[in-house]
N, C-alpha and C positions, 0 to 999 in steps of 0.2 A: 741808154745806148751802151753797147758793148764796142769794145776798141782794142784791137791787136796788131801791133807795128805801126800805127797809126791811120788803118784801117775798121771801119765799122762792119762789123761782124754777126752783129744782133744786135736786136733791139725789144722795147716792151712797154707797156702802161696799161690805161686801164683808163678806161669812162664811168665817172660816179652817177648811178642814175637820179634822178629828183623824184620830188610828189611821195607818195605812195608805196616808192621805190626804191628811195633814200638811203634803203640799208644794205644796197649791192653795186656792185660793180662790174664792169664785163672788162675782162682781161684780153690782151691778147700781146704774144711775144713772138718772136722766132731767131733762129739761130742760123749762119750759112753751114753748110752742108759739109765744109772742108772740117768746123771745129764742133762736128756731133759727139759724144762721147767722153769727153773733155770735162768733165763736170760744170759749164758754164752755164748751161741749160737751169741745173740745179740751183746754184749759186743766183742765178738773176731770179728767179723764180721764186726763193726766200725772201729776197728784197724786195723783191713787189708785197709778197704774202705782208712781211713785215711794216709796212706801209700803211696797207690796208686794215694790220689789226690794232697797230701800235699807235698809229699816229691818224688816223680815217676813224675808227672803231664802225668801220664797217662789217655787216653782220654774213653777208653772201658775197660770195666771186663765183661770179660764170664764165664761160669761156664753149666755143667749140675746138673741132680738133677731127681733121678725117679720118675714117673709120679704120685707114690701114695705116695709120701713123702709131703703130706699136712702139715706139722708145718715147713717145711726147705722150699716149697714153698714160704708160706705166710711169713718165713722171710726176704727172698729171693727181694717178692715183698714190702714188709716194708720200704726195703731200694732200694728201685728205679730200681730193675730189672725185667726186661719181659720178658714173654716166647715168643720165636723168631719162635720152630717149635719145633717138634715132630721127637727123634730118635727112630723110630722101631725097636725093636728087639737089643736092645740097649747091652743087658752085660745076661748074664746065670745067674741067681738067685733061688736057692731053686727047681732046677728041672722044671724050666720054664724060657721064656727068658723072657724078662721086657723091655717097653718100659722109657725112658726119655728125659725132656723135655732139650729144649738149649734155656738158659736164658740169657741177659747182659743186663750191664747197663752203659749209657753212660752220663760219666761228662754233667751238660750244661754250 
């Protein structure tokens, strides 16, 4: 959880999966809208990564991320993740539906 004047402002984590799957995680964070740009994005986004390599030694983070969300993209891919494919018709948004992409990134 992110907190500014004593307001939550973002937040983030991540679902370790089991079985099989053991060696990934599905990310997911977001930030309000007033503190984009801010480098906070950045900064929570290490700490999770950190988390996941240092102390999890998990091997995969996934995550999605809609397809016009260009600054969570490019942060996205800042820190070592790739867009994998294209979910069509992904989630109902503003009286349309939205596609998004499914990004990971994997430890080397």
């Amino acid at each position: 959880m992110v907190e500014h004047d004593g307001r939550i402002i973002g937040s983030g984590g991540f679902e370790r999966h089991q079985g099989r799957r053991a060696h990934v995680a599905y990310l997911g964070m977001g930030l309000h809208d007033e503190f984009h740009g801010r480098g906070i994005g950045t900064r929570l986004l290490r700490e999770l990564i950190g988390i996941v390599d240092d102390w999890l030694n998990l091997r995969r983070i996934e995550l999605t991320v809609y397809v016009d969300n260009a600054p969570a993209i490019a942060l996205y891919k800042r820190h070592g993740f790739e867009i994998e494919g294209t979910h069509r018709d992904f989630a109902f948004r503003g009286g349309a539906f939205v596609d998004a992409y499914a990004m990971a990134r994997i430890k080397a």
